[in-house]
N, C-alpha and C positions, 0 to 999 in steps of 0.2 A: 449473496444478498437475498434476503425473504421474498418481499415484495416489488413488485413493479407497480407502482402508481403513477398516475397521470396527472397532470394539473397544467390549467392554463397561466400566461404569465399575469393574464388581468385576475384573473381567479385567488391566484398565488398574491396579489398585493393587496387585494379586498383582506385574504384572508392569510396571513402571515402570522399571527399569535397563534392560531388553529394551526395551523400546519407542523408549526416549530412546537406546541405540544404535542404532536404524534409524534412525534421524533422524538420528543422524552418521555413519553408513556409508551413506546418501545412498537407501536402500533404498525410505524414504518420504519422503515432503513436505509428507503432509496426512492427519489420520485426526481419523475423524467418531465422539465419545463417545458411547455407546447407555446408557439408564437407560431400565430398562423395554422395551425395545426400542424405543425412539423417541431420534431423535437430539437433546441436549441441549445441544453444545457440539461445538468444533473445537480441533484440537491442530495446529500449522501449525511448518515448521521456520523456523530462524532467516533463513536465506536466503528461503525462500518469504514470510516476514512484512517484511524489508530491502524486497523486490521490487514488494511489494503497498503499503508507503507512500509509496515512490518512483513507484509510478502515481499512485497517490490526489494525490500534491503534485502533478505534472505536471497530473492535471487539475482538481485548482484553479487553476494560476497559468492553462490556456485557460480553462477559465470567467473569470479575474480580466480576462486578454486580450481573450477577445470584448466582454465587457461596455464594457470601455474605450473598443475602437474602435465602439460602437453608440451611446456617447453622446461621444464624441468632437465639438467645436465647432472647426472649421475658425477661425471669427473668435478664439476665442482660443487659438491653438497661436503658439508661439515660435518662429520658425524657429533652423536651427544655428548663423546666423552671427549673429543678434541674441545668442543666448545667448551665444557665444564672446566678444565684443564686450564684453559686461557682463563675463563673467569676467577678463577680461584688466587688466583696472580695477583 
């Protein structure tokens, strides 16, 4: 993510039209909600949050991959031509 920006929540509901167009003029990507002056919440654009689940899948399926090939049993794996063999049936 680009940017770090800040806004407050009163800020952010004055000003909500504003905000949600820098999110589409590409100005930001990511702004961090302040209540209290502590951060409570993340405001992320639609591409920044596409980009961010498309990781998170990717490493689920290498976690799903490693996992496989660490318990993976040699005595029972199919080879391609046994398989092909049966399918052809």
């Amino acid at each position: 993510m680009h940017n770090k920006n800040y806004i407050s929540a009163t800020t952010l509901s004055k000003k909500t039209s504003a905000t949600l167009d820098s999110f589409d003029k590409g100005d930001i990507d990511t702004m961090i909600i302040l209540k209290n002056n502590k951060p409570k919440a993340v405001l992320i654009s639609m591409e920044a949050y596409e980009t961010m689940q498309e990781e998170l899948e990717d490493l689920r399926l290498t976690a799903l991959a490693l996992a496989r090939i660490k318990s993976f049993d040699q005595e029972k794996a199919v080879t391609h031509e046994s398989m092909m063999k049966k399918l052809a049936r």
